[in-house]
N, C-alpha and C positions, 0 to 999 in steps of 0.2 A: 431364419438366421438371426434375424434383428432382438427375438421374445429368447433367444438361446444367448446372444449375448449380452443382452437385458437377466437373463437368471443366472448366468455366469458371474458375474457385474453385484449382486446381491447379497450371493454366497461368500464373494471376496468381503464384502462388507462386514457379514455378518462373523467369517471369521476372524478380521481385524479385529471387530468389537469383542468376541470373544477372548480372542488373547492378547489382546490390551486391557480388557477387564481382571484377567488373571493371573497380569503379570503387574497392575497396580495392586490387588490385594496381596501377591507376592513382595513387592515393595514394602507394603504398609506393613506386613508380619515382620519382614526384614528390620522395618525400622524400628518398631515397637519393640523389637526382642533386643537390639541393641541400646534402644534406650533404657528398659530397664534394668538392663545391669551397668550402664552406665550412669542413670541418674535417676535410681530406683527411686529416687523422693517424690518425683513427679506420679509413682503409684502407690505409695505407700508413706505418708505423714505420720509427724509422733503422733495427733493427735488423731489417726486414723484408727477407729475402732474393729479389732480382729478378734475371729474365734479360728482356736486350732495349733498344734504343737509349734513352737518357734524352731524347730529340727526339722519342721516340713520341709518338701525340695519343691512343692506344688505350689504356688501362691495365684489365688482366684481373685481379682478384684474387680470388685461390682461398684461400679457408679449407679446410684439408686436417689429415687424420689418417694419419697413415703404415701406421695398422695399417686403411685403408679398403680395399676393395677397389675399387671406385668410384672413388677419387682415384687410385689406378694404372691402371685401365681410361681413363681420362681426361687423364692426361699426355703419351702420345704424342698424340694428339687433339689438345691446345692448344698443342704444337712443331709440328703439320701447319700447324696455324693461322698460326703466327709465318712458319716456313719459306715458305707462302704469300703471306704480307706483311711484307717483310724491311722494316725501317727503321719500319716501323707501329705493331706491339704493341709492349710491355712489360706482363708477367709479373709480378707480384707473388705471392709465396706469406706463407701466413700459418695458424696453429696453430688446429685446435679437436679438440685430442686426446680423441673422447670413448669410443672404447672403452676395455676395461679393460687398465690398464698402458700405452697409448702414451703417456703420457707419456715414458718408458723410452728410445722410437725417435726422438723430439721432440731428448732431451737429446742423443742419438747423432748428430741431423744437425748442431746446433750443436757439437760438440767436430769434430766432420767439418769444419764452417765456419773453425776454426783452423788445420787443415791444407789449407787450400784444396779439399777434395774433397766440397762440400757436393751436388753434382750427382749426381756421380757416386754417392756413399754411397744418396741418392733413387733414382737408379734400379737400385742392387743393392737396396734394400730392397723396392723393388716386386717387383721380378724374384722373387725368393726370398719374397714373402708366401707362399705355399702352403705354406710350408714351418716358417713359425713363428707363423702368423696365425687359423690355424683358428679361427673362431669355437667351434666346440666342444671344444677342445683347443687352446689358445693354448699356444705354446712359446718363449716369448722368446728363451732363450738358444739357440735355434735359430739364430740369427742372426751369430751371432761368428763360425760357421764362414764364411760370405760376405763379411765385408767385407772382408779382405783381396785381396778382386776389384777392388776400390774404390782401391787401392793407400794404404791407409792402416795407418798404423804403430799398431795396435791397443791395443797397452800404454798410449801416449799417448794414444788415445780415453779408454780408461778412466778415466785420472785428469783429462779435460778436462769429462767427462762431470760431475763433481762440482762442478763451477763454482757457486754460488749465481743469481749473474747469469741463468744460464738460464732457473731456477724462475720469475726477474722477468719473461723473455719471454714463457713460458708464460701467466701472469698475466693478461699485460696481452692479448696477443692473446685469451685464452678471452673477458675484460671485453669487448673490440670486436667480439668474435662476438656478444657478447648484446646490446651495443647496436644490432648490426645485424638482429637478428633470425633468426640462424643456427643453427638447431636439429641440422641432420642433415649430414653429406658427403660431396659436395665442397659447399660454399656459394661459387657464383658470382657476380662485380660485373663490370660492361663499364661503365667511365665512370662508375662509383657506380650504375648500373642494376643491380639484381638480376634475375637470372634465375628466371621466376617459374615456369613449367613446364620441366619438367628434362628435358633429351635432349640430344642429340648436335646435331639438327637445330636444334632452340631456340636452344641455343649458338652453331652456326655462325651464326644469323639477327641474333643479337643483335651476336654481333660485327662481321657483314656492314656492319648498319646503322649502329653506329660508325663503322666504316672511311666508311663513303660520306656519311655525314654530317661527317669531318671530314678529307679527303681527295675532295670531289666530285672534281676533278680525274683 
């Protein structure tokens, strides 16, 4: 009687924990959704860099570190997405540089952003992480050798790179990270819905359910 109401005793536990796990991430969708249509700034900045028709009804934003590996494993992934639904999404990206030094790759896509080659610089920097990223040997100036793949005029990088302004981007995006609850990267929104279990599949579902919730057609 004593091991039966000891596993009785368990089960209750273990369901509490479950539906109070699921009724916070219930919460947290609630609130997220309400926040961003109520103070969609906190996910989406003027100077917030987007690809994707502004007639979207989808808006994807990714809080990204350049120096992730994870937010490059996951870029061609959300173009599969867009490519799949042309006129649908829009893409927002957005900064939470929190390994050491991205700041560094942050400053480099904005001075990229002046020469119009903000995409492009993105995905030579993915491309070439392994090559200046290593978590146990980070080499930053590994990376000067690549951009000129990028077709950008390097010299001018460098002095764009010092911009003050930038530092304010950085700023303000790390602040909306922690408003949102963004601790790790990539951190995902589909419609101000955060993504609460993290994969490939989760993502496409989540996205899925936008699209059809706001495209039934």
């Amino acid at each position: 009687m004593k091991y039966v109401m000891i596993g009785v005793s368990c089960l209750v536990l273990v369901l509490i924990f479950v539906f109070g796990s699921s009724y916070y991430k219930g919460q947290q969708t609630e609130k997220f959704g309400f926040m961003a249509k109520e103070n969609a700034s906190t996910f989406v900045r003027e100077h917030s860099q987007t690809l994707g028709s502004d007639d979207a009804k989808v808006y994807i934003v990714e809080f990204m570190d350049p120096a992730c590996e994870t937010c490059a494993a996951f870029s061609p992934f959300v173009k599969q997405m867009m490519d799949a639904n042309p006129g649908k999404i829009k893409f927002v990206l957005r900064y939470a540089p929190f390994h050491d030094d991205a700041d560094y790759f942050v400053k480099m896509l904005e001075a990229a952003k002046k020469q119009g080659k903000y995409w492009e610089t993105l995905d030579i920097m993915f491309k070439s992480q392994p090559y200046w990223a290593s978590h146990s040997n980070p080499q930053p100036q590994q990376i000067w050798q690549f951009l000129p793949n990028a077709g950008l005029d390097v010299e001018q990088l460098k002095k764009d790179m010092t911009d003050p302004a930038i530092v304010k981007i950085i700023e303000q995006d790390i602040a909306d990270a922690k408003t949102l609850n963004v601790h790790k990267t990539p951190g995902f929104f589909v419609n101000g819905k955060p993504l609460q279990t993290f994969g490939y599949q989760q993502l496409q579902q989540l996205i899925e359910s936008e699209i059809k919730a706001n495209y039934p057609n």
